[in-house]
PDB file as gemmi writes it, atoms N, CA and C in Angstrom:
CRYST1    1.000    1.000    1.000  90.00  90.00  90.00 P 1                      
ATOM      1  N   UNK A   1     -51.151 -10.647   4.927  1.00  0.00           N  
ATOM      2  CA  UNK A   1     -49.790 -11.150   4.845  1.00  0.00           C  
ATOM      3  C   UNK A   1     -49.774 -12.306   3.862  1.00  0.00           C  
ATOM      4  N   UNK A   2     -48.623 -12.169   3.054  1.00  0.00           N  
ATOM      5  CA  UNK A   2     -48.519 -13.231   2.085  1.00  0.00           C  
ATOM      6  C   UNK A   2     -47.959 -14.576   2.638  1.00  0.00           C  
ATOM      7  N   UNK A   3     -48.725 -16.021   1.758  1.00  0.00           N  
ATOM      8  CA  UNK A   3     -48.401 -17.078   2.929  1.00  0.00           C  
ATOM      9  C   UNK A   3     -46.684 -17.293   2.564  1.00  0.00           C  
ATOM     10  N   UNK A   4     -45.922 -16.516   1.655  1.00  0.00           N  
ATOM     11  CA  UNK A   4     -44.935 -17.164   1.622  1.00  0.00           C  
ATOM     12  C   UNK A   4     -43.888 -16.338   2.331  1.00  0.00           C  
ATOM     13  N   UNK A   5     -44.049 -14.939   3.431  1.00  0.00           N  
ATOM     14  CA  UNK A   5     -43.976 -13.999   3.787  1.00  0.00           C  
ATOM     15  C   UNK A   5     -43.614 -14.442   5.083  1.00  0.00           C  
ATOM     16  N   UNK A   6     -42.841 -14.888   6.237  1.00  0.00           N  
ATOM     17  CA  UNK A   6     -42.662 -15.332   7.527  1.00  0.00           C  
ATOM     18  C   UNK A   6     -43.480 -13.965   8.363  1.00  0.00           C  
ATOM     19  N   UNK A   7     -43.808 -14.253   9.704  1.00  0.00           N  
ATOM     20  CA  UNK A   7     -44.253 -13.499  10.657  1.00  0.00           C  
ATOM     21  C   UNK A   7     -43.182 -13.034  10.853  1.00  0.00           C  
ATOM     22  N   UNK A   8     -43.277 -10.943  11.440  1.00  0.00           N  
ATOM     23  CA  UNK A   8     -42.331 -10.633  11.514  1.00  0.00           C  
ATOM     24  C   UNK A   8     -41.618 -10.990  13.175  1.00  0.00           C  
ATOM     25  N   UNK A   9     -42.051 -11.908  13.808  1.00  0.00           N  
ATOM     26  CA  UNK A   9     -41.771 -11.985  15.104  1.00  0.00           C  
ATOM     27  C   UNK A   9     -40.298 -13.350  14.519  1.00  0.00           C  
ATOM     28  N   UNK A  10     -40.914 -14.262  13.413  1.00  0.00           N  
ATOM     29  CA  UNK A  10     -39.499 -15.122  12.719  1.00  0.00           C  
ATOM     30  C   UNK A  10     -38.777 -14.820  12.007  1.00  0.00           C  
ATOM     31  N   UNK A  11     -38.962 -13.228  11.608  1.00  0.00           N  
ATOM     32  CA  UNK A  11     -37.707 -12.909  10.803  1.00  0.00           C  
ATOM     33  C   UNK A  11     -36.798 -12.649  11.768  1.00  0.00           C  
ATOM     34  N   UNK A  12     -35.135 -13.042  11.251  1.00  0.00           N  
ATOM     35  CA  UNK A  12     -34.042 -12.724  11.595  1.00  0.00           C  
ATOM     36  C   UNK A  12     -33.456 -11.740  10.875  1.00  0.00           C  
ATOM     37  N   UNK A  13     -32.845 -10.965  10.981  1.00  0.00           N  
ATOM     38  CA  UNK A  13     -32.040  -9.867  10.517  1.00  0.00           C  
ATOM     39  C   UNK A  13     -30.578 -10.414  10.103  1.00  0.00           C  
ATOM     40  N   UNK A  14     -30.349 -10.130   8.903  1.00  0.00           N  
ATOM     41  CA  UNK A  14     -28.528 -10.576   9.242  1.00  0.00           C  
ATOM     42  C   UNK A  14     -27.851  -9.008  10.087  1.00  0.00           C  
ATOM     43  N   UNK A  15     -26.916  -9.847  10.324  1.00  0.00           N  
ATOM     44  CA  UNK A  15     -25.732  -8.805  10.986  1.00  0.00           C  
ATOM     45  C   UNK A  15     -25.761  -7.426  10.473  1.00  0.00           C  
ATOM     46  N   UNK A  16     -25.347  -6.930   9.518  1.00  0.00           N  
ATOM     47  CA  UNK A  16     -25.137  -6.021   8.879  1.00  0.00           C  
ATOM     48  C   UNK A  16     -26.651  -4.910   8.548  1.00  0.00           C  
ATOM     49  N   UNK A  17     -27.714  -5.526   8.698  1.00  0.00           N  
ATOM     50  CA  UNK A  17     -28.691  -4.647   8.827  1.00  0.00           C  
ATOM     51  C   UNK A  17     -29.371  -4.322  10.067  1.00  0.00           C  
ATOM     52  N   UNK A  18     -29.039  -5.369  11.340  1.00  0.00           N  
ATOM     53  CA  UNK A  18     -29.411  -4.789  12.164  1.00  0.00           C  
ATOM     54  C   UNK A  18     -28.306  -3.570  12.755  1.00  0.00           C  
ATOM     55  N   UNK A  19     -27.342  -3.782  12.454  1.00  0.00           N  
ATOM     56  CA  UNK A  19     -26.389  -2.742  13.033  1.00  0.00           C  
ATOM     57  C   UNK A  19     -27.049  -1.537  12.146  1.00  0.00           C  
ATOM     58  N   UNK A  20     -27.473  -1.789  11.256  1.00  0.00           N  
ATOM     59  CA  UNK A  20     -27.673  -0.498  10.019  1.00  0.00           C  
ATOM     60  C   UNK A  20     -28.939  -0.140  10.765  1.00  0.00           C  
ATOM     61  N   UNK A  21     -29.665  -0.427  11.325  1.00  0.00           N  
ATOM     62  CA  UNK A  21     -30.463  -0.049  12.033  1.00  0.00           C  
ATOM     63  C   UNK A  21     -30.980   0.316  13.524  1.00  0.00           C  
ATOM     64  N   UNK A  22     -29.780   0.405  14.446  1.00  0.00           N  
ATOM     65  CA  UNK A  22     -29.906   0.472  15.482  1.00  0.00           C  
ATOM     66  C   UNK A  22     -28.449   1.249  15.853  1.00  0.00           C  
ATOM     67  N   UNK A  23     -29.029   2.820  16.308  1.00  0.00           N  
ATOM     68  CA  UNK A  23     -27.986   3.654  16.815  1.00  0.00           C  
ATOM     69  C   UNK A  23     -26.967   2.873  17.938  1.00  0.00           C  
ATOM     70  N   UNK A  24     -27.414   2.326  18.290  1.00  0.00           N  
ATOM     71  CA  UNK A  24     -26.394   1.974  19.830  1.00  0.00           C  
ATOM     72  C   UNK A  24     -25.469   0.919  19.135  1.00  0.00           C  
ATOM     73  N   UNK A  25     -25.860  -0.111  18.159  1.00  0.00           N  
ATOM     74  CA  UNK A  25     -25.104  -0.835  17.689  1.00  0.00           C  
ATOM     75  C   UNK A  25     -24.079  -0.472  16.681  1.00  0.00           C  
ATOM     76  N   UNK A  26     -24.687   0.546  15.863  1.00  0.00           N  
ATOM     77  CA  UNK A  26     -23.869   1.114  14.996  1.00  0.00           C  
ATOM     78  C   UNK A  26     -22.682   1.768  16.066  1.00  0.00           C  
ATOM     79  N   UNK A  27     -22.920   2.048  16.922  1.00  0.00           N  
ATOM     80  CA  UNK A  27     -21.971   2.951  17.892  1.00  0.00           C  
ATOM     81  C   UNK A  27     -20.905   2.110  18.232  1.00  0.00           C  
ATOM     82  N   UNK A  28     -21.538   1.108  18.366  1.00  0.00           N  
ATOM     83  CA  UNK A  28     -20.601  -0.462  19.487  1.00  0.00           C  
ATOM     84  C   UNK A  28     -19.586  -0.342  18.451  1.00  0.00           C  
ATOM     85  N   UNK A  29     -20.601  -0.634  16.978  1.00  0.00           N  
ATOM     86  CA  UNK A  29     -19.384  -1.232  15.667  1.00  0.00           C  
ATOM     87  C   UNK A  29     -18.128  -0.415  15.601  1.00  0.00           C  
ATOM     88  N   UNK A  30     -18.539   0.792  15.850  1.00  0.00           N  
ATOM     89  CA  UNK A  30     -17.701   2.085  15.549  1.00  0.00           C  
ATOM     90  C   UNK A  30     -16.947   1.719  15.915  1.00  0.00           C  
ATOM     91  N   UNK A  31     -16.681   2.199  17.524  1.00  0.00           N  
ATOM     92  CA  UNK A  31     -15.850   2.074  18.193  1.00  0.00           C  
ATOM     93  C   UNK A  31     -14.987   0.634  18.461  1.00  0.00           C  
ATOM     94  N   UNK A  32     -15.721  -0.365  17.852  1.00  0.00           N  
ATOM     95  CA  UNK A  32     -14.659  -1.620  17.892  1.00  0.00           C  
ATOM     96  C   UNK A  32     -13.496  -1.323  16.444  1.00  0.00           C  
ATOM     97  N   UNK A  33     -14.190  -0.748  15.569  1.00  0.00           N  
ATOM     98  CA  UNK A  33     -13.510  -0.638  14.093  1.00  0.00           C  
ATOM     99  C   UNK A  33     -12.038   0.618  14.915  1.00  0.00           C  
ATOM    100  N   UNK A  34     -12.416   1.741  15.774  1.00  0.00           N  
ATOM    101  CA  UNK A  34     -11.446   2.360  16.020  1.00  0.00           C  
ATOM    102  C   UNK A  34     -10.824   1.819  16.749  1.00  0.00           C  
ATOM    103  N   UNK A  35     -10.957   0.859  17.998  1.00  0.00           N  
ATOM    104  CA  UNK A  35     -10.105  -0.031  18.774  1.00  0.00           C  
ATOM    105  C   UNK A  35      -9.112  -0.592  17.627  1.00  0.00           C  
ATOM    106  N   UNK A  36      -9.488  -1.302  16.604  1.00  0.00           N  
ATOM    107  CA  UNK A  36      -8.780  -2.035  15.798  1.00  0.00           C  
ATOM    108  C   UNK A  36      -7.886  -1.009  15.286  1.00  0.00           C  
ATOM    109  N   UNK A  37      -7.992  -0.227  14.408  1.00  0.00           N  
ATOM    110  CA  UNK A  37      -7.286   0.612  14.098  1.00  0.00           C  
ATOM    111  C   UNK A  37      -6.197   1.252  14.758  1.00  0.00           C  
ATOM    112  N   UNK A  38      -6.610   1.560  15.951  1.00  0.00           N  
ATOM    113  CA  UNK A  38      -5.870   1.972  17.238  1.00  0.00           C  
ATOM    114  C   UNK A  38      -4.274   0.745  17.434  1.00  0.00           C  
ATOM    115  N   UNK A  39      -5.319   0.036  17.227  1.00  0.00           N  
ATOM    116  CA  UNK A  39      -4.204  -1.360  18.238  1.00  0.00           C  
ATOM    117  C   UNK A  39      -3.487  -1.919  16.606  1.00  0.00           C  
ATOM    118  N   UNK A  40      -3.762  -1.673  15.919  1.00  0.00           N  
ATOM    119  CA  UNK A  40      -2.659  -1.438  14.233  1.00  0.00           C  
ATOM    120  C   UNK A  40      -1.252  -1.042  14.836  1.00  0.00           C  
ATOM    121  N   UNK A  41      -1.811   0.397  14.923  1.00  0.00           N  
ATOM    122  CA  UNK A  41      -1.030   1.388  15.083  1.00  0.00           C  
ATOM    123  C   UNK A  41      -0.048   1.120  16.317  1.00  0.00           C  
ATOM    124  N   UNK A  42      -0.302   0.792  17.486  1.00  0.00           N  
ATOM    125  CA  UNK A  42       0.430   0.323  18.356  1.00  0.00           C  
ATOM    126  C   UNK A  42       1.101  -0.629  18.453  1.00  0.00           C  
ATOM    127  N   UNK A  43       0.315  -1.937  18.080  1.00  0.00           N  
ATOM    128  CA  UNK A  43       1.089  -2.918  18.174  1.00  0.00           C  
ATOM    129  C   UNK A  43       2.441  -3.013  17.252  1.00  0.00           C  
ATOM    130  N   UNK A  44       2.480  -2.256  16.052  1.00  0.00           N  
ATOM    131  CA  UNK A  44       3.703  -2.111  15.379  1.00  0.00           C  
ATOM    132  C   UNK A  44       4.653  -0.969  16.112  1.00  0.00           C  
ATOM    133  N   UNK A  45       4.004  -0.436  16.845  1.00  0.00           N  
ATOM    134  CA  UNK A  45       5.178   0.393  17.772  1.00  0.00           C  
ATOM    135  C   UNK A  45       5.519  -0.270  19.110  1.00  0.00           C  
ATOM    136  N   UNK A  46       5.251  -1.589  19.435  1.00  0.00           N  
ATOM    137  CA  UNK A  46       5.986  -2.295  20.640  1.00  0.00           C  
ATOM    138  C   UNK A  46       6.881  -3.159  20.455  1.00  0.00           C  
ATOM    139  N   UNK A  47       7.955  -3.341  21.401  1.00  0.00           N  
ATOM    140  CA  UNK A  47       8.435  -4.519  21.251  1.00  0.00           C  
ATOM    141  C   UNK A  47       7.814  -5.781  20.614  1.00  0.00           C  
ATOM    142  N   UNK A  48       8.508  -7.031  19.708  1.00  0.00           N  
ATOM    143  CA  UNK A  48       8.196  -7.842  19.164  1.00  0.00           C  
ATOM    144  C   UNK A  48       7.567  -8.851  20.327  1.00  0.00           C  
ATOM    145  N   UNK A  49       8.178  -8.965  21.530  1.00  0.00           N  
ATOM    146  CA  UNK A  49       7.675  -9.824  22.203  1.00  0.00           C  
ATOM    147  C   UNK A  49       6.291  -9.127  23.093  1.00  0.00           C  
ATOM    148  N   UNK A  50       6.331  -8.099  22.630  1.00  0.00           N  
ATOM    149  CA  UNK A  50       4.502  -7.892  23.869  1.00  0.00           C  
ATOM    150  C   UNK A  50       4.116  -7.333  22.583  1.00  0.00           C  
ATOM    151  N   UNK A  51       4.441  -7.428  21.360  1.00  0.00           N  
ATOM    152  CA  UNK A  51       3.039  -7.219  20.509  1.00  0.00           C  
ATOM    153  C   UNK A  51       2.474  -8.920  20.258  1.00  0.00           C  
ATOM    154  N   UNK A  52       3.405  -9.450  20.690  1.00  0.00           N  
ATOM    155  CA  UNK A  52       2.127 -10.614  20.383  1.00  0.00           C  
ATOM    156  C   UNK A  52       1.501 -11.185  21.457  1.00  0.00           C  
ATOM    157  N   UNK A  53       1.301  -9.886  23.053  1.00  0.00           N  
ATOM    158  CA  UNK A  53       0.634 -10.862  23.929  1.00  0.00           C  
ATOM    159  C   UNK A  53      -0.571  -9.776  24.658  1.00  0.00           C  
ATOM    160  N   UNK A  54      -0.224  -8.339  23.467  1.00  0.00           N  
ATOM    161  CA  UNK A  54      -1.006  -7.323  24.144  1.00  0.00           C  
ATOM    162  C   UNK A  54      -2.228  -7.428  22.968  1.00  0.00           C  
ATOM    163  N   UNK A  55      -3.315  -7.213  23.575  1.00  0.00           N  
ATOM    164  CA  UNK A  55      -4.206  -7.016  23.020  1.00  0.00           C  
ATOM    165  C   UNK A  55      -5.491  -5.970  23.298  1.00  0.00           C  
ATOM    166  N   UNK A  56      -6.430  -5.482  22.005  1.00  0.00           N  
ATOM    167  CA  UNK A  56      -7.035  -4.281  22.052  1.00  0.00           C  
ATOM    168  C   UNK A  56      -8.497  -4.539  23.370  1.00  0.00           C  
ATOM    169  N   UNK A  57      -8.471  -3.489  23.769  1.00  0.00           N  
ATOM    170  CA  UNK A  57      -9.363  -3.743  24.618  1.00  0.00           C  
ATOM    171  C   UNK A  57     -10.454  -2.789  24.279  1.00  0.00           C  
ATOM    172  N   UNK A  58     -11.353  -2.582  25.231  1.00  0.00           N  
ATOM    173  CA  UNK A  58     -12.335  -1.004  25.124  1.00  0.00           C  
ATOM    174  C   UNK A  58     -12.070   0.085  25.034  1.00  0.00           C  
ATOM    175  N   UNK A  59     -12.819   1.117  23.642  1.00  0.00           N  
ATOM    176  CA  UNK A  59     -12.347   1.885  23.757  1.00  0.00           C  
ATOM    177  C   UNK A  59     -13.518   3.250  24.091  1.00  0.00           C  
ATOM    178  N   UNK A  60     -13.494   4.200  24.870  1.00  0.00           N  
ATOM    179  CA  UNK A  60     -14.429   5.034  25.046  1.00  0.00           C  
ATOM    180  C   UNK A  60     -13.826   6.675  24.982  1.00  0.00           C  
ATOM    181  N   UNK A  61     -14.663   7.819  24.840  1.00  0.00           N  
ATOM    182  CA  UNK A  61     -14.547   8.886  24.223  1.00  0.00           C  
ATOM    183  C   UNK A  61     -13.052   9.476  24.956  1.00  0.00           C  
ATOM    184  N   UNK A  62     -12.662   8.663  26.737  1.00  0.00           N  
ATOM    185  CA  UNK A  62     -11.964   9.575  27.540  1.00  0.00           C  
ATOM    186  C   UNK A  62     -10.659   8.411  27.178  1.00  0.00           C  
ATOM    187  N   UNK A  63     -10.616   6.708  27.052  1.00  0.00           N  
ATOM    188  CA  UNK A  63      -9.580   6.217  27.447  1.00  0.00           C  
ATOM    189  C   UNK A  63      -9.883   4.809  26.473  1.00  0.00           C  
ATOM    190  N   UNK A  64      -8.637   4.339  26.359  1.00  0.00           N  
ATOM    191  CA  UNK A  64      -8.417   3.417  25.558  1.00  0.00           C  
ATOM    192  C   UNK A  64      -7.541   2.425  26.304  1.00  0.00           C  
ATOM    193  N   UNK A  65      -8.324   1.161  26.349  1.00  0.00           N  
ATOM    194  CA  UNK A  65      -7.550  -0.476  27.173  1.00  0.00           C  
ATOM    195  C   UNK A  65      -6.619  -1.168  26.688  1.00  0.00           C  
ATOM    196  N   UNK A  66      -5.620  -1.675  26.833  1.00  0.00           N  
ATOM    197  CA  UNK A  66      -4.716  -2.573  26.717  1.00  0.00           C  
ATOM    198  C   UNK A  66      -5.041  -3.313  27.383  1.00  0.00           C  
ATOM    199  N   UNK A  67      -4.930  -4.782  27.022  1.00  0.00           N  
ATOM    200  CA  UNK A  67      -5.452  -5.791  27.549  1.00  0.00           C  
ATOM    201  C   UNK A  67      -4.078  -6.850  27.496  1.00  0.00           C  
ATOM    202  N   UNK A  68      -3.149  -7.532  28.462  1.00  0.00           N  
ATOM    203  CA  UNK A  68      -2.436  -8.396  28.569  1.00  0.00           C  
ATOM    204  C   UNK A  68      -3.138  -9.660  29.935  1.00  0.00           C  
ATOM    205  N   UNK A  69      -2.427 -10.807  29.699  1.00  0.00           N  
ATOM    206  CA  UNK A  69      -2.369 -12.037  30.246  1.00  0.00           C  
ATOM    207  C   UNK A  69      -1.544 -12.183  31.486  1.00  0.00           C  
ATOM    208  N   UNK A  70      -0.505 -11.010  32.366  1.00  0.00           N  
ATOM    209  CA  UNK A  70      -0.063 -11.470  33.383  1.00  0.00           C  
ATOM    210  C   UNK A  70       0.759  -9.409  33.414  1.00  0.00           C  
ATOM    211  N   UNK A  71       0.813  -9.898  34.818  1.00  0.00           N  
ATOM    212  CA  UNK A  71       1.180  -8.328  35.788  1.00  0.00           C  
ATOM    213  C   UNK A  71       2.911  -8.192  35.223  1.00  0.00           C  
ATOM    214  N   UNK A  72       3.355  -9.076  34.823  1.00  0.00           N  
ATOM    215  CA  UNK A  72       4.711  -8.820  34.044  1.00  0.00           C  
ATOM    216  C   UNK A  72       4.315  -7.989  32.900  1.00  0.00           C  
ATOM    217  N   UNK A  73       3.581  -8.745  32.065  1.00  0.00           N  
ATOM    218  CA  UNK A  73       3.750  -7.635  30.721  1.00  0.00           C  
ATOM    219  C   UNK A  73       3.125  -6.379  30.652  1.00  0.00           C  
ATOM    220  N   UNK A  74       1.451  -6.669  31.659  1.00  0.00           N  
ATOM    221  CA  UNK A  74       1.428  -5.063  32.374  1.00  0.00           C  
ATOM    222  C   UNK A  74       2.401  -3.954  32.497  1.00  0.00           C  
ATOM    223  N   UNK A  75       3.431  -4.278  33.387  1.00  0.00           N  
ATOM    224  CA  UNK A  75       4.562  -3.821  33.808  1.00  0.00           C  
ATOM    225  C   UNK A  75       5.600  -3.196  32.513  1.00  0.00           C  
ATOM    226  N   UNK A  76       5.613  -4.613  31.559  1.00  0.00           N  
ATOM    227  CA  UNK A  76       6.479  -3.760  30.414  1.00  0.00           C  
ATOM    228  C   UNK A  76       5.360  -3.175  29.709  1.00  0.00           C  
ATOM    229  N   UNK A  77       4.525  -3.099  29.535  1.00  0.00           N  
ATOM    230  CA  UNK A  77       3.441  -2.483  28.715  1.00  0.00           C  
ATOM    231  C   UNK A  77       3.332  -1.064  29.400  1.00  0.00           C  
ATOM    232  N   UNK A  78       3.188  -0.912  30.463  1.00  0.00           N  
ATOM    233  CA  UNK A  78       3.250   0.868  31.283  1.00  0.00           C  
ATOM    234  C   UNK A  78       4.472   1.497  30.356  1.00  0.00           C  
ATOM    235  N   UNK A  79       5.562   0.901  30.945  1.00  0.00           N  
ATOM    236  CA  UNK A  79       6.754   1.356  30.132  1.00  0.00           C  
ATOM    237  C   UNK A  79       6.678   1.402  28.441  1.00  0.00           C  
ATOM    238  N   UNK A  80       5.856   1.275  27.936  1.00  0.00           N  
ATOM    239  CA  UNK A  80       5.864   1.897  26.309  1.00  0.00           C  
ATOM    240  C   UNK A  80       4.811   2.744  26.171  1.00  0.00           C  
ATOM    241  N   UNK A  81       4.429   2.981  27.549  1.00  0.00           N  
ATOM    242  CA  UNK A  81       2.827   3.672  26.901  1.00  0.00           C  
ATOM    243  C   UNK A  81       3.110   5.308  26.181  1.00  0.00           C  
ATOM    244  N   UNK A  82       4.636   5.508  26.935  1.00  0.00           N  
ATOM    245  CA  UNK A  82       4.307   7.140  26.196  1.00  0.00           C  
ATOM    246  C   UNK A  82       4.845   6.990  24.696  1.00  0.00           C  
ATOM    247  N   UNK A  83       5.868   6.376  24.238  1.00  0.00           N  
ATOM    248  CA  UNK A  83       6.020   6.117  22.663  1.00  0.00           C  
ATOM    249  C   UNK A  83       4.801   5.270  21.867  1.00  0.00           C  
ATOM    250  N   UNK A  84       3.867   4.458  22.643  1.00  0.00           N  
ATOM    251  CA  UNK A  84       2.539   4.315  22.261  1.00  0.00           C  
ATOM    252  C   UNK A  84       1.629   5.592  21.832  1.00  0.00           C  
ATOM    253  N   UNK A  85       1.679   6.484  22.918  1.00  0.00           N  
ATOM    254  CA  UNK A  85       0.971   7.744  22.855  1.00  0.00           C  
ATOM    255  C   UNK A  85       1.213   8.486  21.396  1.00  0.00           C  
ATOM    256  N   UNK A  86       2.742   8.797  21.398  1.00  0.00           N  
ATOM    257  CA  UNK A  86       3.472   9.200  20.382  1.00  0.00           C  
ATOM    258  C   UNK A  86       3.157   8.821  19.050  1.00  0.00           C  
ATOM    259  N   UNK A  87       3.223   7.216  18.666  1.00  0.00           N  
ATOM    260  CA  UNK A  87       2.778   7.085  17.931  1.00  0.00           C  
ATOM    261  C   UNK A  87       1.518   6.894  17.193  1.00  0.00           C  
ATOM    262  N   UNK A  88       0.427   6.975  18.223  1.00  0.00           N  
ATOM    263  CA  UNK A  88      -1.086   7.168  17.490  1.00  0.00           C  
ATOM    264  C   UNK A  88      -1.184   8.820  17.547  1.00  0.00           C  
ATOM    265  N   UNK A  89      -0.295   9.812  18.205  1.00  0.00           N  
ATOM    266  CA  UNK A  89      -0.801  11.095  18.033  1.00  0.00           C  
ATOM    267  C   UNK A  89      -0.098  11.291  16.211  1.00  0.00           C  
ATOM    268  N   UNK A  90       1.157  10.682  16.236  1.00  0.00           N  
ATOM    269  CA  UNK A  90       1.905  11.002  14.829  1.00  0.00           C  
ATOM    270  C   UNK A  90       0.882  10.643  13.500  1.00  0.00           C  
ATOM    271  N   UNK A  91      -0.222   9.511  13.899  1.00  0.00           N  
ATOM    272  CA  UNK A  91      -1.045   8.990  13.215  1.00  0.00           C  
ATOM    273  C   UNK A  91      -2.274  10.227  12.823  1.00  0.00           C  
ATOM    274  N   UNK A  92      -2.202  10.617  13.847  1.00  0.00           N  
ATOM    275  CA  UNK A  92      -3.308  11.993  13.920  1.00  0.00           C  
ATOM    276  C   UNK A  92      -4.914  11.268  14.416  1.00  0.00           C  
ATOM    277  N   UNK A  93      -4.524  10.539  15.510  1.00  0.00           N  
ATOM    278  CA  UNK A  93      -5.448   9.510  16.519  1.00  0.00           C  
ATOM    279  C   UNK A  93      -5.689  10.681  17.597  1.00  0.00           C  
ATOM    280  N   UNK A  94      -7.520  10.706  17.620  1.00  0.00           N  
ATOM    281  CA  UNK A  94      -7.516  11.525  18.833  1.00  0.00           C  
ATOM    282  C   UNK A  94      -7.075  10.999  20.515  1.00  0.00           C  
ATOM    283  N   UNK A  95      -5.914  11.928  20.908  1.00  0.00           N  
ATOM    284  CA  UNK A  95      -5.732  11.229  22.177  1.00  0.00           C  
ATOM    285  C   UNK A  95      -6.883  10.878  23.246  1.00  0.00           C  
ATOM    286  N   UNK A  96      -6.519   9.625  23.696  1.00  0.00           N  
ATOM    287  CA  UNK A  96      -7.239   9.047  24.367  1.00  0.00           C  
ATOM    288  C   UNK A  96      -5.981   8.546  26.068  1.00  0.00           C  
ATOM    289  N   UNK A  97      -6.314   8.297  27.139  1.00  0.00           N  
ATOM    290  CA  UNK A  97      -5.889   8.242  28.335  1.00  0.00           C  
ATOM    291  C   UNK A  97      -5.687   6.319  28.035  1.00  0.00           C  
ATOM    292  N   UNK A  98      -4.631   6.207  28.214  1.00  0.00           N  
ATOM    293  CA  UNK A  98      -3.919   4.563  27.852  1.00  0.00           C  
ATOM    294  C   UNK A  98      -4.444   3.859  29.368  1.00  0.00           C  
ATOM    295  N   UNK A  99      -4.825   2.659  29.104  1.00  0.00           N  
ATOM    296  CA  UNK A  99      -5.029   1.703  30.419  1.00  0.00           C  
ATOM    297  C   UNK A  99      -4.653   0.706  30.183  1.00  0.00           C  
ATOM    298  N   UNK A 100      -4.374  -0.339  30.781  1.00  0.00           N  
ATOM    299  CA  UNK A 100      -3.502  -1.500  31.353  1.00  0.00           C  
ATOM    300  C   UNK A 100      -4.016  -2.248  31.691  1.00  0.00           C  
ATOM    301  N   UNK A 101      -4.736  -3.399  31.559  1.00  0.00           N  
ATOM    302  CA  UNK A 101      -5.805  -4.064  32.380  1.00  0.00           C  
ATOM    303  C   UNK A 101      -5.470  -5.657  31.854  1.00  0.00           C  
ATOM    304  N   UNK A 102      -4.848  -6.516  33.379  1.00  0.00           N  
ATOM    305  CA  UNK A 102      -4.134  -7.486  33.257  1.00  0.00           C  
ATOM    306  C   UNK A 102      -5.967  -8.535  33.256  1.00  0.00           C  
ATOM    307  N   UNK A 103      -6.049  -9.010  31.661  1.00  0.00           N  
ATOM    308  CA  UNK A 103      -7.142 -10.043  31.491  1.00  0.00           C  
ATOM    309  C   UNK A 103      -6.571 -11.957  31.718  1.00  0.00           C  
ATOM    310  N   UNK A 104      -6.699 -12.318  32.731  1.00  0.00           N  
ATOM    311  CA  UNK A 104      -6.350 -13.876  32.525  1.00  0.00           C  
ATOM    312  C   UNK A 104      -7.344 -14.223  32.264  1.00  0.00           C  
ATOM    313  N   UNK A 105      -6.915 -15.666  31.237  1.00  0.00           N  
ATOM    314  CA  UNK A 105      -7.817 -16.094  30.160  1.00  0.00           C  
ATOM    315  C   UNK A 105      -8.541 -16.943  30.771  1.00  0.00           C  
ATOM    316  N   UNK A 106     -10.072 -17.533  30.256  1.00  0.00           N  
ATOM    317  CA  UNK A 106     -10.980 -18.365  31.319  1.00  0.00           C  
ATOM    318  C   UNK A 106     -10.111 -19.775  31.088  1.00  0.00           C  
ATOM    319  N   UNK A 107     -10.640 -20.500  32.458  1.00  0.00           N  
ATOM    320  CA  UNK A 107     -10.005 -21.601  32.661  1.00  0.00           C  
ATOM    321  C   UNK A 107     -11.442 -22.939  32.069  1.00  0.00           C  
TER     322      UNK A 107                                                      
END                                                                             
């Protein structure tokens, strides 16, 4: 080993190559890049006042999270889910099963 060469136990990886190298992470990335995309697409199809309090949550092969701050906007958030639906299928978004999941923020 060359002395100007760190042990590989002190190399750090940046970001971008360990994901490039590790299936499960590359997977994570994926699916956060389609959450985002997802929640594009939606949040311009909600009302002005719960697109700025809904946010993207997890997304997995069967269902996709909505994430709000209190059981009120839950409530109006159920009520858009099928013109939500509508508009990521118009997108040509594979359907996914919409969830609701009231997150209060840490104290």
């Amino acid at each position: 080993m060359s002395p100007s060469a760190p042990p590989a136990a002190d190399r750090t990886l940046p970001l971008a190559e360990a994901l490039a190298h590790s299936s499960p992470l590359a997977a994570l990335l994926a699916r956060v890049h389609e959450s985002d995309r997802r929640f594009a697409v939606a949040r311009a199809a909600l009302p002005a006042s719960l697109a700025t309090v809904v946010r993207p949550g997890p997304l997995d092969d069967e269902t996709w999270t909505l994430l709000v701050p209190s059981g009120a906007a839950a409530a109006k958030l159920r009520q858009c889910l099928p013109q939500l639906a509508r508009a990521l299928d118009a997108q040509g978004m594979p359907p996914r099963a919409l969830r609701v999941k009231v997150q209060v923020p840490a104290r």
